[in-house]
N, C-alpha and C positions, 0 to 999 in steps of 0.2 A: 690357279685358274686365271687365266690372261681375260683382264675385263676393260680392253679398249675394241671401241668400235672406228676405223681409219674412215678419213671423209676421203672421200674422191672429189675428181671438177664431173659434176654431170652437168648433162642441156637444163634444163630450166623453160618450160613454156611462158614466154613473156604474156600470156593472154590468161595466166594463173590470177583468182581473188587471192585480194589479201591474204595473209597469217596475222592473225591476231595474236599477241603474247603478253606477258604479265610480266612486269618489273616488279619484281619482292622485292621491297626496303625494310628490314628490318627493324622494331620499335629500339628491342634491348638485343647489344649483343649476345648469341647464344653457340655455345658449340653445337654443330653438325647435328649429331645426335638428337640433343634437347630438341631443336627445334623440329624435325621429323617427330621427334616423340611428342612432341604437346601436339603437332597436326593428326596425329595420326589416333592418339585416343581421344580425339573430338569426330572422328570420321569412321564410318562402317568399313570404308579401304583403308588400306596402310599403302603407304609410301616403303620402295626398298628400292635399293643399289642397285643399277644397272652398268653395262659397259661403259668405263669413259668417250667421251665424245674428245676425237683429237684433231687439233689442226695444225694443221702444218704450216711452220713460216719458211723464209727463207736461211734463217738460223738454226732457230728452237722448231721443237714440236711440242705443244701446250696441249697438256690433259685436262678434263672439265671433267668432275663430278656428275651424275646424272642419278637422278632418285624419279622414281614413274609407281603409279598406281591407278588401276583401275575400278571404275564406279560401274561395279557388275547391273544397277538397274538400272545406268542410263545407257548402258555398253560405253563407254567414253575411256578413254587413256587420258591419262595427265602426268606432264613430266616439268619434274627444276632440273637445269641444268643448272651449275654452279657457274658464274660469272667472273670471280676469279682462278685460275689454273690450279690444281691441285698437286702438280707436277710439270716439272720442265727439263725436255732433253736437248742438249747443245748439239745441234747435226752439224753443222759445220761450222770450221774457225771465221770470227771476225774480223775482216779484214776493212769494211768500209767505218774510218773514224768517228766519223759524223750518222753511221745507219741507224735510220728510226725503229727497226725492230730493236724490241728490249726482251728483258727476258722475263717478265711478267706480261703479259696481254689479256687484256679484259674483252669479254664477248663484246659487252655492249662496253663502250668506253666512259663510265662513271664507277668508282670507288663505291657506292651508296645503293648500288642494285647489287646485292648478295644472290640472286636466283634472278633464271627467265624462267618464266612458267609457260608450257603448250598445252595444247588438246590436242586427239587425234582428229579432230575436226575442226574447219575452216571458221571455228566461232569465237567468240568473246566470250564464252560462258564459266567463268572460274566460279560461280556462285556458291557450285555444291560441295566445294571444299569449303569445308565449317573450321571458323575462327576460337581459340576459347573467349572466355568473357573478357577477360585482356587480352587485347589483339595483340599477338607478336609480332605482326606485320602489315605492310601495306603493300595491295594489288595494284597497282598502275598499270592499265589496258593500252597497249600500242599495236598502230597495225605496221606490219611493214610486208614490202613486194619483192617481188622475185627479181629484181637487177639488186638486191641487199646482200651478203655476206652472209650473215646470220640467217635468211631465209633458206638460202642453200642448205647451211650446217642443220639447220632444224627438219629440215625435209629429207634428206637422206639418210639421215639418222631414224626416220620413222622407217 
């Protein structure tokens, strides 16, 4: 089963609210799994694998991780993408010495956001996803607009 989803360049309505999103930093390193797994038996939804999210550079094409689960009483989606690539395909040769694409590329460009978290709605509200008693993570709320990169990827991807 082919599980990438392709971005496109769409329009973008510059008079768009914000997207609110969540920087997950991680307490303790955990593999993939673990970490879905301790969220998901503190919560009524589970979290599962959905298509990657792909973007394409001028080089590579970088695959993300995306894990989504829905909270059937509030009707809400919520999804992690994975912030760094889980895959990378070489599209064309290297020819500029000095080019800044690399072959690793982070959504958001920090080593220490492990996941961006969304909703299917325009809010800040991560609340109802339950922490165990030891928090494996930290939610940092960011807004970002629609002339952003990631705004794009996160919207078309819905």
């Amino acid at each position: 089963m082919n599980k990438t989803k392709n971005i496109l360049q769409i329009p973008i309505d510059d008079s768009q609210e914000p997207l609110y999103i969540g920087y997950v930093k991680c307490q303790t390193i955990l593999p993939t799994y673990n970490f879905f797994f301790e969220i998901n038996k503190q919560n009524q939804f589970f979290f599962e694998r959905k298509k990657d999210l792909i973007r394409h550079g001028e080089y590579f094409d970088y695959y993300y991780s995306v894990y989504e689960a829905k909270c059937e009483t509030q009707q809400i989606n919520y999804r992690f993408f994975s912030n760094h690539p889980i895959h990378t395909i070489q599209t064309k040769e290297i020819s500029d010495l000095f080019g800044l694409e690399m072959e690793n590329k982070f959504l958001v460009d920090s080593s220490e956001i492990i996941y961006i978290a969304s909703t299917s709605y325009f809010s800040a509200n991560f609340s109802l996803i339950l922490q165990t008693e030891k928090s494996i993570f930290q939610l940092e709320v960011q807004e970002i607009f629609s002339n952003d990169e990631l705004f794009e990827l996160i919207q078309y991807y819905e």
